[in-house]
PDB file of N, CA, C and O in Angstrom:
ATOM      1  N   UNK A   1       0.845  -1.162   0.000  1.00  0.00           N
ATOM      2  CA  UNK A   1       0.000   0.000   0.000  1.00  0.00           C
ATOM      3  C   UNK A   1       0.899   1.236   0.000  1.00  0.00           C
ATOM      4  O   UNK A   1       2.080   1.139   0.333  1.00  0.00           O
ATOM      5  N   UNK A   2       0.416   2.263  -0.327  1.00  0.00           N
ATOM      6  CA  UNK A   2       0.996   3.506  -1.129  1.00  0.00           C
ATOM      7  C   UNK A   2       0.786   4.722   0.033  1.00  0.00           C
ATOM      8  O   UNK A   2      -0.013   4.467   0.933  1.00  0.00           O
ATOM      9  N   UNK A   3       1.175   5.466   0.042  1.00  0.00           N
ATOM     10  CA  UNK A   3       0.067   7.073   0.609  1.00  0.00           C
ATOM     11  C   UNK A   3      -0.990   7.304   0.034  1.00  0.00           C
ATOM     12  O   UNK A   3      -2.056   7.533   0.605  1.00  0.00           O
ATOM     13  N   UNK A   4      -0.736   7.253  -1.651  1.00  0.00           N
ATOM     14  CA  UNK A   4      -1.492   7.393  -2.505  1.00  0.00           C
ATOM     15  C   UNK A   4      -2.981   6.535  -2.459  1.00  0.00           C
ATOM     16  O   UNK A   4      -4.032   6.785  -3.050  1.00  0.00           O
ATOM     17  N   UNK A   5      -2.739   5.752  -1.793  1.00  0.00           N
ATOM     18  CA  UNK A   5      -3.702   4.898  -2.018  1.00  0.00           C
ATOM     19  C   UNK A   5      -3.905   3.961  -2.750  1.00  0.00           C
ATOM     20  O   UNK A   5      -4.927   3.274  -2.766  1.00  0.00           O
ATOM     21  N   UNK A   6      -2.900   3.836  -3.462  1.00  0.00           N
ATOM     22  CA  UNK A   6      -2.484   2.300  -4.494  1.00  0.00           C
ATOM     23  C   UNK A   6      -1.989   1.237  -4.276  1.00  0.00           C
ATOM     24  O   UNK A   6      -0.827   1.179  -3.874  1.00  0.00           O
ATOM     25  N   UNK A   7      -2.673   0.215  -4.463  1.00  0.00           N
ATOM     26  CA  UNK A   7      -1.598  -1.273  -3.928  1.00  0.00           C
ATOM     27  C   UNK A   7      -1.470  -1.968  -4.788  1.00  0.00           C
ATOM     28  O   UNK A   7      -2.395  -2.322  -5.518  1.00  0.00           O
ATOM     29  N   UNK A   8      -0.358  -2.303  -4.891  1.00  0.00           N
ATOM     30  CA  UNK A   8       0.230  -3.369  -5.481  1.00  0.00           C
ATOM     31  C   UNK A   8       0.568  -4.720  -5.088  1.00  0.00           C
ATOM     32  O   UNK A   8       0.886  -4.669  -3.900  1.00  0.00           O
ATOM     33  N   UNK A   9       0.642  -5.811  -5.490  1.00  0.00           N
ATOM     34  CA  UNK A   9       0.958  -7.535  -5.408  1.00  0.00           C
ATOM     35  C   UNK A   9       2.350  -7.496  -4.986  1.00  0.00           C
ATOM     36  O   UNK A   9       3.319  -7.180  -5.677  1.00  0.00           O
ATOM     37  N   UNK A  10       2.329  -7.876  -3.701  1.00  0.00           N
ATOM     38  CA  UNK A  10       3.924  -7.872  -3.420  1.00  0.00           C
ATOM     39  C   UNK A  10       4.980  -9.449  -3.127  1.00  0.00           C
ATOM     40  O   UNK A  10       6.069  -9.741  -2.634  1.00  0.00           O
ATOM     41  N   UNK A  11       3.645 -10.225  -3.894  1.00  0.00           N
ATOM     42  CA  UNK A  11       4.295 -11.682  -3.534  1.00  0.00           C
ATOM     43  C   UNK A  11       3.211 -12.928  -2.942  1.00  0.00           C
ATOM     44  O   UNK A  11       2.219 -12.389  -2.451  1.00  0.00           O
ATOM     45  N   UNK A  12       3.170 -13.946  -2.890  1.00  0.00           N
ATOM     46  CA  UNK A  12       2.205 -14.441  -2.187  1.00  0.00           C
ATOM     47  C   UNK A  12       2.722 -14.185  -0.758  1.00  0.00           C
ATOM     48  O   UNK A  12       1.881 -13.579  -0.094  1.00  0.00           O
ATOM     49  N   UNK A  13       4.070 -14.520   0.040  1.00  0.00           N
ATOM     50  CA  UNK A  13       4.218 -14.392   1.175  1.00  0.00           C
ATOM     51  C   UNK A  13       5.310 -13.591   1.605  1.00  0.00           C
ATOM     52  O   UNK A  13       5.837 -14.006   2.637  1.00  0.00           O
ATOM     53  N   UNK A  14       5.839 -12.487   1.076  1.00  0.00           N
ATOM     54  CA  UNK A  14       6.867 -11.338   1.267  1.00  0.00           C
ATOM     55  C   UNK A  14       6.961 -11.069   2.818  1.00  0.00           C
ATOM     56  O   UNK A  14       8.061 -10.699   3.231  1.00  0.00           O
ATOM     57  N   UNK A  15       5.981 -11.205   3.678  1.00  0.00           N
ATOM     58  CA  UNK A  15       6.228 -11.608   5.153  1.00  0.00           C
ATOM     59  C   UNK A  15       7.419 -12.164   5.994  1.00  0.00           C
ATOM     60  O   UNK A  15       7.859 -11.803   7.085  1.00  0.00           O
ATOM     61  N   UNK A  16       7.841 -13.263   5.051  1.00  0.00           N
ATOM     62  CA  UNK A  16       8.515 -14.038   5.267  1.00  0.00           C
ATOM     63  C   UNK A  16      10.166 -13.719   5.457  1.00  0.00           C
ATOM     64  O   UNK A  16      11.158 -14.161   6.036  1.00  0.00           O
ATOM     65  N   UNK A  17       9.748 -12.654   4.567  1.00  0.00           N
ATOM     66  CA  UNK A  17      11.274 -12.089   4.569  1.00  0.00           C
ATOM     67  C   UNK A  17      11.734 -10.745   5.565  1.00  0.00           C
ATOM     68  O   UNK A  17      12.748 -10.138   5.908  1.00  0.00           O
ATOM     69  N   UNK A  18      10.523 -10.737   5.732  1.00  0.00           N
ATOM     70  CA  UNK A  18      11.133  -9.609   7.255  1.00  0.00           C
ATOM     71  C   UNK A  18      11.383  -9.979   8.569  1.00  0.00           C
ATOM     72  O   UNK A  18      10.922 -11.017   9.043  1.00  0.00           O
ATOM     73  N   UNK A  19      12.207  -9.067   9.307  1.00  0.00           N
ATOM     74  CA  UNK A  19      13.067  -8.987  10.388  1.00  0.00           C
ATOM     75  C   UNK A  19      12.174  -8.538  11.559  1.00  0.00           C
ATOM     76  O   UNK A  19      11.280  -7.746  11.261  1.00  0.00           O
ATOM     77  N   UNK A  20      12.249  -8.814  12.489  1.00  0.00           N
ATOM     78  CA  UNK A  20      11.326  -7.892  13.570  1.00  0.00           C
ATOM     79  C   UNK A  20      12.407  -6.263  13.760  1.00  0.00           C
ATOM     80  O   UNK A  20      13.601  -5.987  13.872  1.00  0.00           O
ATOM     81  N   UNK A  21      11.493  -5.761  13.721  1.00  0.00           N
ATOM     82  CA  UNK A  21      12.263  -4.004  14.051  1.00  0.00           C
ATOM     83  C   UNK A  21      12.615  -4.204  15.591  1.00  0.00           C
ATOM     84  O   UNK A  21      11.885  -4.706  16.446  1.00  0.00           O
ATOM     85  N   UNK A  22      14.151  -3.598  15.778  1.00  0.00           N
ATOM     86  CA  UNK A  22      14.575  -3.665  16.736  1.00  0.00           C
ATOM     87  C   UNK A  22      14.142  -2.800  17.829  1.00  0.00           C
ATOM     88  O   UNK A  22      14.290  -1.628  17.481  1.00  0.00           O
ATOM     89  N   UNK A  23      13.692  -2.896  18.946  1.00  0.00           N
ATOM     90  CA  UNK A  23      13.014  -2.204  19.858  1.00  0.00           C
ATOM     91  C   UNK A  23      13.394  -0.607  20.133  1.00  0.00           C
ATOM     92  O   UNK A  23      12.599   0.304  20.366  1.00  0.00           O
ATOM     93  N   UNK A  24      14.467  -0.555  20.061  1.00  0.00           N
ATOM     94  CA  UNK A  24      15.116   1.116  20.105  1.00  0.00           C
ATOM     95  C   UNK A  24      14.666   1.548  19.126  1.00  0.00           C
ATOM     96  O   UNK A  24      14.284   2.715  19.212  1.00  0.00           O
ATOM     97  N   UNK A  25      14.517   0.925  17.924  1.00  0.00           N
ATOM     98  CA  UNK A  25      14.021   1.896  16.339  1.00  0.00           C
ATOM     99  C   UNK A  25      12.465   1.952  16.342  1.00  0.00           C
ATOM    100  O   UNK A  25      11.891   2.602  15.468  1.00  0.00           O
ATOM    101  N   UNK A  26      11.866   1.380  17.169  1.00  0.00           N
ATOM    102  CA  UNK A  26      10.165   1.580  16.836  1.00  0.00           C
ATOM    103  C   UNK A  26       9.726   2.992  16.770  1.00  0.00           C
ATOM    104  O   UNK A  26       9.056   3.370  15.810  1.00  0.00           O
ATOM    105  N   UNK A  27      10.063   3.808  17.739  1.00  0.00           N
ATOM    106  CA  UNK A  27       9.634   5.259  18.287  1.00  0.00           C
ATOM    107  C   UNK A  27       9.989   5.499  16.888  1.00  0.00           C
ATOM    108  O   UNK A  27       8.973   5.774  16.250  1.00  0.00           O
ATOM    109  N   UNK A  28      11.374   5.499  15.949  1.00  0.00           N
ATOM    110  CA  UNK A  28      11.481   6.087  14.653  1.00  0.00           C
ATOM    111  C   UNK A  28      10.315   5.865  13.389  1.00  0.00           C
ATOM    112  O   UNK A  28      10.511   6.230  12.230  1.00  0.00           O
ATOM    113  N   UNK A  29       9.189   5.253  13.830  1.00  0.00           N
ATOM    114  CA  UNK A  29       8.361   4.569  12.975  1.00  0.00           C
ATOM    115  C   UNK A  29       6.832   4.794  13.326  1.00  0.00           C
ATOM    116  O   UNK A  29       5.836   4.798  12.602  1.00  0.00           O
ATOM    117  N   UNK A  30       7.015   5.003  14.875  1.00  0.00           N
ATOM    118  CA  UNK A  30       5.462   5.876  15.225  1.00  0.00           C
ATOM    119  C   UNK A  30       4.389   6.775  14.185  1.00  0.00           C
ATOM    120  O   UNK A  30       3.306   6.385  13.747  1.00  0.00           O
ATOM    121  N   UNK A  31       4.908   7.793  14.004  1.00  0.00           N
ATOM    122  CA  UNK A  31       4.430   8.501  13.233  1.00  0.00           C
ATOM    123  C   UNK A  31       3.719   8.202  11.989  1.00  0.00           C
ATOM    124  O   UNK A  31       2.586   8.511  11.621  1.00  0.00           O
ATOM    125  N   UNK A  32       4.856   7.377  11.305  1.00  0.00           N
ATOM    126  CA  UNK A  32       4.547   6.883   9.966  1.00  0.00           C
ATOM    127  C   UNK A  32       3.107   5.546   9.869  1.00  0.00           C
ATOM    128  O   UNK A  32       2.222   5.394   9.026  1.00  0.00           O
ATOM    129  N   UNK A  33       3.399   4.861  11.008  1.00  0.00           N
ATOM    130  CA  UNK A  33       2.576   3.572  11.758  1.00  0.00           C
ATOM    131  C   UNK A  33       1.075   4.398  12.028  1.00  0.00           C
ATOM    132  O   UNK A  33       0.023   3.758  12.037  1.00  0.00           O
ATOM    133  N   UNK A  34       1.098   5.632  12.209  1.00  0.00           N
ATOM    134  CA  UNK A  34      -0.304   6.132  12.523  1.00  0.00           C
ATOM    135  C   UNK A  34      -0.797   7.308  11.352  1.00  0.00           C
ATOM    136  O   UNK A  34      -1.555   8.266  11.503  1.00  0.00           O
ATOM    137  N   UNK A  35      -0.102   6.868  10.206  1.00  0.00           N
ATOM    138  CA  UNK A  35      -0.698   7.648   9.317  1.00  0.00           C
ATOM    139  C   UNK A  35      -1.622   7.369   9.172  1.00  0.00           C
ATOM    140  O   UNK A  35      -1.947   6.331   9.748  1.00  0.00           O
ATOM    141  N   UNK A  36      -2.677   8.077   8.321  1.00  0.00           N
ATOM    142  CA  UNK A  36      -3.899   7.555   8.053  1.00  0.00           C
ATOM    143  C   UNK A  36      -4.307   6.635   7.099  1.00  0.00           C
ATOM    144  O   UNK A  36      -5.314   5.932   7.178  1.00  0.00           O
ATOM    145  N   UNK A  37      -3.357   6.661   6.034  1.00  0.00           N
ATOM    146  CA  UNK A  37      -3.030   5.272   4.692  1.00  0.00           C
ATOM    147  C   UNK A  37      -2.655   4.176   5.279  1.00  0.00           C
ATOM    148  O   UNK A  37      -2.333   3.211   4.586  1.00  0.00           O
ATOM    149  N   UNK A  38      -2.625   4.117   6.600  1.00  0.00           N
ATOM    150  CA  UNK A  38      -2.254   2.788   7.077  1.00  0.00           C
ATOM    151  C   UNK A  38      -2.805   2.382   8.029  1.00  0.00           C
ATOM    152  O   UNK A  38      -2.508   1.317   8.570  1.00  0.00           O
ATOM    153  N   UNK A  39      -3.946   3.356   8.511  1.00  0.00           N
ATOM    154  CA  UNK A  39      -5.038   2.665   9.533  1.00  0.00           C
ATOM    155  C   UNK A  39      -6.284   2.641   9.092  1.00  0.00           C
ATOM    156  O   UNK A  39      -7.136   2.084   9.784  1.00  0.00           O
ATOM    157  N   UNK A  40      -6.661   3.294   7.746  1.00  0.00           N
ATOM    158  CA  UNK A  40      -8.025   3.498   7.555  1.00  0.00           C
ATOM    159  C   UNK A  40      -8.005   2.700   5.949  1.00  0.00           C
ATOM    160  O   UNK A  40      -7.124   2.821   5.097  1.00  0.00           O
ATOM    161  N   UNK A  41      -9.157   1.940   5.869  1.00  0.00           N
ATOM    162  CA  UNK A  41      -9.633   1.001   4.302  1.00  0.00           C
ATOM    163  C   UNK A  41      -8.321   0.175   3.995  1.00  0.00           C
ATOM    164  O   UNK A  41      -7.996   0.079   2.812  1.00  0.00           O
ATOM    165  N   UNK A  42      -7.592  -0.390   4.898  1.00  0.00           N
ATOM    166  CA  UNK A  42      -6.663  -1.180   4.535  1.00  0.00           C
ATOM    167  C   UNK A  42      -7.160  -2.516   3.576  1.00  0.00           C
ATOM    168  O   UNK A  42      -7.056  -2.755   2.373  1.00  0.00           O
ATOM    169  N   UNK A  43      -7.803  -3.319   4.826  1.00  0.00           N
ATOM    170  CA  UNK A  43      -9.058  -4.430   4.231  1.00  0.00           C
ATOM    171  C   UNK A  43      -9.510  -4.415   3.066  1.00  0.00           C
ATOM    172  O   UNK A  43      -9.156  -5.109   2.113  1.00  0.00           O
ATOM    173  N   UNK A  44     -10.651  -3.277   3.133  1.00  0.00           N
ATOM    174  CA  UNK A  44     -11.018  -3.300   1.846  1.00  0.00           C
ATOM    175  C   UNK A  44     -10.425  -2.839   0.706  1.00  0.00           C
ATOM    176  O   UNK A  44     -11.002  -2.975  -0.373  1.00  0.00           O
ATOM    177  N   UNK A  45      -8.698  -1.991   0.840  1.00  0.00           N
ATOM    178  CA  UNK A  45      -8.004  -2.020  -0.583  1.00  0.00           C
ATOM    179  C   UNK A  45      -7.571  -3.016  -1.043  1.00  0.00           C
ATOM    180  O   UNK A  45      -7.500  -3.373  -2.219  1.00  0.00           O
ATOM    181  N   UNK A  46      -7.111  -3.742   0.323  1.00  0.00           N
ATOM    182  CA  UNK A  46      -6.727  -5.377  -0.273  1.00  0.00           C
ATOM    183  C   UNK A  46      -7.652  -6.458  -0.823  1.00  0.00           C
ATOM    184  O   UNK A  46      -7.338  -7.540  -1.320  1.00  0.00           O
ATOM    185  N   UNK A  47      -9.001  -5.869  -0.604  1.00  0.00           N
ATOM    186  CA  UNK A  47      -9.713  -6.785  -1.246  1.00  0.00           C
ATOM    187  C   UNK A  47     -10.033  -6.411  -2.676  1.00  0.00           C
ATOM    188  O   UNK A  47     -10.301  -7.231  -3.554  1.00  0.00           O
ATOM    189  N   UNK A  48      -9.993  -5.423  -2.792  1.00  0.00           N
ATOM    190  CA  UNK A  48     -10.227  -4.528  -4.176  1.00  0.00           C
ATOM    191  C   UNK A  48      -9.193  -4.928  -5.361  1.00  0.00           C
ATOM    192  O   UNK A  48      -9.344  -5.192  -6.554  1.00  0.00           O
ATOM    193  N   UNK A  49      -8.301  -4.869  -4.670  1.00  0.00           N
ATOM    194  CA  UNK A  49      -6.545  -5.795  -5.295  1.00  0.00           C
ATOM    195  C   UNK A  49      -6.866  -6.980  -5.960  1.00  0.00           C
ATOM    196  O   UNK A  49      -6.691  -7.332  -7.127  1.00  0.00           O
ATOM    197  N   UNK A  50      -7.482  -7.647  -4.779  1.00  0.00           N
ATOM    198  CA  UNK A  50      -7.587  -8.845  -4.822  1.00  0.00           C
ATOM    199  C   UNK A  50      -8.638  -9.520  -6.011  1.00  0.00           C
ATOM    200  O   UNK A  50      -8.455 -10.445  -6.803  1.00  0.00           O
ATOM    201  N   UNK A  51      -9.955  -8.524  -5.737  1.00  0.00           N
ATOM    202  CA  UNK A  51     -11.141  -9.160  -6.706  1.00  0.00           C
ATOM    203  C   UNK A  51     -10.721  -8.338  -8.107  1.00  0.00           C
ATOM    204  O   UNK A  51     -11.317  -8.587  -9.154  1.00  0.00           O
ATOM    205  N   UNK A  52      -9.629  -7.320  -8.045  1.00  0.00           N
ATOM    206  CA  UNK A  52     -10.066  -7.039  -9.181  1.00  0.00           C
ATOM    207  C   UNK A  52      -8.537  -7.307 -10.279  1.00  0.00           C
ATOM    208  O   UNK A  52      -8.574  -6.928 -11.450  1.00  0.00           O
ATOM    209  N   UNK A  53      -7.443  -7.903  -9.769  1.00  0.00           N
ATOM    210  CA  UNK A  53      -6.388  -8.669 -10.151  1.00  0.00           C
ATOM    211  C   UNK A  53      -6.213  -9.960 -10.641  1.00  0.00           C
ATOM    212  O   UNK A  53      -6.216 -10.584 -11.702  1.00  0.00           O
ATOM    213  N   UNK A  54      -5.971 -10.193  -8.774  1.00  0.00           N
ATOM    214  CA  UNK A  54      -5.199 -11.182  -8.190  1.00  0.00           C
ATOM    215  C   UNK A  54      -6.157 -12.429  -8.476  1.00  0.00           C
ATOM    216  O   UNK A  54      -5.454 -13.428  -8.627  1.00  0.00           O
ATOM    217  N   UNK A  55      -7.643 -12.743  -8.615  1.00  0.00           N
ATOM    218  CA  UNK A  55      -8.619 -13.330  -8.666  1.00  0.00           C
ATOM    219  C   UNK A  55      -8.544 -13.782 -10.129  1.00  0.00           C
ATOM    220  O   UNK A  55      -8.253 -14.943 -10.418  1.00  0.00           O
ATOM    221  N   UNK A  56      -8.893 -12.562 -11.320  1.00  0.00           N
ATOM    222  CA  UNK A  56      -8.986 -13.405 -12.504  1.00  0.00           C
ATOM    223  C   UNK A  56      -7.246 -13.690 -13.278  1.00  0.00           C
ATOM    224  O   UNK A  56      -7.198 -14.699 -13.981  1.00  0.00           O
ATOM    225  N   UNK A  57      -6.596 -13.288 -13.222  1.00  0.00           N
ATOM    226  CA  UNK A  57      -5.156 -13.559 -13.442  1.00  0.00           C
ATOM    227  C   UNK A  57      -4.994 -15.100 -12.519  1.00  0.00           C
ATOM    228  O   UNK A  57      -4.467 -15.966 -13.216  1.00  0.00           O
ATOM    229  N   UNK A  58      -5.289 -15.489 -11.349  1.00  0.00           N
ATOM    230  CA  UNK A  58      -5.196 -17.122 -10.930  1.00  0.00           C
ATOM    231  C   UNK A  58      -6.614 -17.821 -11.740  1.00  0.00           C
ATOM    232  O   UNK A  58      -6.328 -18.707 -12.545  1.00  0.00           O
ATOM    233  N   UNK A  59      -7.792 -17.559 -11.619  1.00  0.00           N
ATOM    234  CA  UNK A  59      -8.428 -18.105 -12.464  1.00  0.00           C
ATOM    235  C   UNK A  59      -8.179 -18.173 -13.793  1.00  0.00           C
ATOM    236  O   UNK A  59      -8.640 -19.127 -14.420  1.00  0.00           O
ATOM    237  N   UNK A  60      -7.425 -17.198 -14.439  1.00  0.00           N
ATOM    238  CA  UNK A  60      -7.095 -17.722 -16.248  1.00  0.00           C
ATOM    239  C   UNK A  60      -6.126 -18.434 -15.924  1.00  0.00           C
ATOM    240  O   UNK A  60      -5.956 -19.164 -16.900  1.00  0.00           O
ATOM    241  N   UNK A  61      -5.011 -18.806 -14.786  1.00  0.00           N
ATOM    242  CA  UNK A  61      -4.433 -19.741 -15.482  1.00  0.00           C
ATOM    243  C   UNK A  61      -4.365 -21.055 -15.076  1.00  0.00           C
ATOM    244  O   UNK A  61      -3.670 -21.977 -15.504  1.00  0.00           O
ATOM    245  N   UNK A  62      -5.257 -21.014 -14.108  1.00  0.00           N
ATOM    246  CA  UNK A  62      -6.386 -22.375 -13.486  1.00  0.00           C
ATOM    247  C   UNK A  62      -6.951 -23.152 -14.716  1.00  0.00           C
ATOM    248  O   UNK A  62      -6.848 -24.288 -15.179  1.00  0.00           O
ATOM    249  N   UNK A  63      -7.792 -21.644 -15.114  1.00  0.00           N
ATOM    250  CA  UNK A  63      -8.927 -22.241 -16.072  1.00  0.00           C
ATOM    251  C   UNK A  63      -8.085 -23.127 -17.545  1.00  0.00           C
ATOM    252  O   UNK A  63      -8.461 -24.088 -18.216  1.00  0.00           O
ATOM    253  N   UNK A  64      -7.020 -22.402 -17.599  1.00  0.00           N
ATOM    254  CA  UNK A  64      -6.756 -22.374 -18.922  1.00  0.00           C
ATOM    255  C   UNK A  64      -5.109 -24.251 -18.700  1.00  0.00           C
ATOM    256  O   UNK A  64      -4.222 -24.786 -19.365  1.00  0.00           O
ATOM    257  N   UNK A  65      -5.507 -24.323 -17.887  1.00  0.00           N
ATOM    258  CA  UNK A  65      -4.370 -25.554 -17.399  1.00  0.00           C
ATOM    259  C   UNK A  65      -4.988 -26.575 -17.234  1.00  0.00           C
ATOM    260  O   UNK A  65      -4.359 -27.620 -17.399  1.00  0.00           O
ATOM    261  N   UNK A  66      -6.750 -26.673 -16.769  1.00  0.00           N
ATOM    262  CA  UNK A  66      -7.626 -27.388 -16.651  1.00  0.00           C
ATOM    263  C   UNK A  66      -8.224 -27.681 -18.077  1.00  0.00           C
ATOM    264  O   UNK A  66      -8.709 -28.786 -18.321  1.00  0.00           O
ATOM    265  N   UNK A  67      -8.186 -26.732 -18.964  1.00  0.00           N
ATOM    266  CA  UNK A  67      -9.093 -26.888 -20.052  1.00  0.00           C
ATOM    267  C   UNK A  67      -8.021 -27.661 -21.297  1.00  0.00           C
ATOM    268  O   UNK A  67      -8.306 -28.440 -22.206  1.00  0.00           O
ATOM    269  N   UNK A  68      -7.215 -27.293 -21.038  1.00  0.00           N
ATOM    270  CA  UNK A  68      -5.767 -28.047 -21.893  1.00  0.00           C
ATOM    271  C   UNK A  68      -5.730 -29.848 -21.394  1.00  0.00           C
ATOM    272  O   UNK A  68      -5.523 -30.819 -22.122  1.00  0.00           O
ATOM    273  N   UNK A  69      -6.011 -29.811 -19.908  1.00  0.00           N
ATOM    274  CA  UNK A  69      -5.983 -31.536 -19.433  1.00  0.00           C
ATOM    275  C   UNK A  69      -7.318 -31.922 -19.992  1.00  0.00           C
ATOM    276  O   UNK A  69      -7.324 -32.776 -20.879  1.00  0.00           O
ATOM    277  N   UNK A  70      -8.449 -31.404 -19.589  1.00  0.00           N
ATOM    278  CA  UNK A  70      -9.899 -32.230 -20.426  1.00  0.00           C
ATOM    279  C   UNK A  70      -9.345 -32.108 -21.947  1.00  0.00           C
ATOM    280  O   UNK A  70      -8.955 -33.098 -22.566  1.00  0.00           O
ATOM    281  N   UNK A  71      -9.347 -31.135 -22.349  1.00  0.00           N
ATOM    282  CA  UNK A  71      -9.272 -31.327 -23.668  1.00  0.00           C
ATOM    283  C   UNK A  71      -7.899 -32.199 -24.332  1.00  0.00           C
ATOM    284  O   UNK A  71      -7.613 -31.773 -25.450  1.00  0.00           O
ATOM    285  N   UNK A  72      -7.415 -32.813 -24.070  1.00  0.00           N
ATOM    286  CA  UNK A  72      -6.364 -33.733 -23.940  1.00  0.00           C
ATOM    287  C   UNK A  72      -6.947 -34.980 -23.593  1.00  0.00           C
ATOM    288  O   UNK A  72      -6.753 -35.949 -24.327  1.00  0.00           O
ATOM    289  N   UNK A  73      -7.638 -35.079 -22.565  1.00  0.00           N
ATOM    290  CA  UNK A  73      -8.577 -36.818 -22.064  1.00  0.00           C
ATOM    291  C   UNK A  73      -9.624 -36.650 -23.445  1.00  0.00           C
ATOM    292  O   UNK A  73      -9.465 -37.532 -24.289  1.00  0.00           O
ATOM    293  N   UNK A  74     -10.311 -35.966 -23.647  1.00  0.00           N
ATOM    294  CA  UNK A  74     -11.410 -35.694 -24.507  1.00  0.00           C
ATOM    295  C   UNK A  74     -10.988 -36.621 -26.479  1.00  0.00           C
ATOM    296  O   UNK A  74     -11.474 -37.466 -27.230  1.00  0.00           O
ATOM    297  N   UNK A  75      -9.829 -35.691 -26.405  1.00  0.00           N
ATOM    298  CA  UNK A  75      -9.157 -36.023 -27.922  1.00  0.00           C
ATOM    299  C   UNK A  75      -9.709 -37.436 -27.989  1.00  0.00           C
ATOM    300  O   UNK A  75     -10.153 -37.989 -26.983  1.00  0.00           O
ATOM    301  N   UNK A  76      -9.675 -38.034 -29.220  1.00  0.00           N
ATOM    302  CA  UNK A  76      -9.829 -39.551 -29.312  1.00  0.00           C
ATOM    303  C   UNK A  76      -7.885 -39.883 -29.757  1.00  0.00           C
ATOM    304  O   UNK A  76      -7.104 -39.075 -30.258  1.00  0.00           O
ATOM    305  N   UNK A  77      -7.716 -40.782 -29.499  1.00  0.00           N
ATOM    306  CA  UNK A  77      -6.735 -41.227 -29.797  1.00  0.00           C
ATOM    307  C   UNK A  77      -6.044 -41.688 -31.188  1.00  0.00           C
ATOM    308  O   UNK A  77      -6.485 -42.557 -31.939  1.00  0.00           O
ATOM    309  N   UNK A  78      -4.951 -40.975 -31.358  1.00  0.00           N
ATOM    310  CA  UNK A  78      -4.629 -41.405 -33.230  1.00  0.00           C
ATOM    311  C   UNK A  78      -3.315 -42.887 -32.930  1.00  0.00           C
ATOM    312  O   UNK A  78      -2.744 -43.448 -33.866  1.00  0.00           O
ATOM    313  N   UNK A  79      -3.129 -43.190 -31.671  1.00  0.00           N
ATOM    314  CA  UNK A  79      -2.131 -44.578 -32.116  1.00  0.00           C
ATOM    315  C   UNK A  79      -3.120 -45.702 -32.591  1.00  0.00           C
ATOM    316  O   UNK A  79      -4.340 -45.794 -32.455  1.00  0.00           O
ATOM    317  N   UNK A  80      -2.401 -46.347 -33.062  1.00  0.00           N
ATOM    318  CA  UNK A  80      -3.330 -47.602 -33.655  1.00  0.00           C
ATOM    319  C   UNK A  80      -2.483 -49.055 -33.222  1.00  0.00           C
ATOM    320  O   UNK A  80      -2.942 -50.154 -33.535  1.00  0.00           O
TER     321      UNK A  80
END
């Protein structure tokens, strides 16, 4: 998430790669931690991301990996 109000896909689990902030540096981060881009419509930007991305971009290539295997069982067979 942005100031702006824009979010972007930052990975399925980019979590993973962070550090806990060291206790002396938190106070340096207060401020920023209580902006308002970061306490207010968080949820629902991420869901907005989500339904309006992240959702059909995994469904096309669900759909389109599923429809390649039926249509593959489906074929009739040319060995003889």
């Amino acid at each position: 998430m942005l100031p702006d109000g824009s979010a972007t896909f930052a990975g399925w689990a980019p979590h993973l790669d962070l550090e806990p902030l060291a206790v002396a540096e938190r106070p340096l981060l207060a401020g920023t931690l209580a902006a308002p881009w970061l306490t207010a419509g968080l949820e629902q930007r991420a869901l907005a991301l989500a339904a309006s991305t992240l959702v059909p971009e995994h469904f096309g290539e669900i759909a389109g990996r599923r429809i390649a295997h039926v249509d593959k069982r489906l074929r009739p067979s040319t060995s003889v």
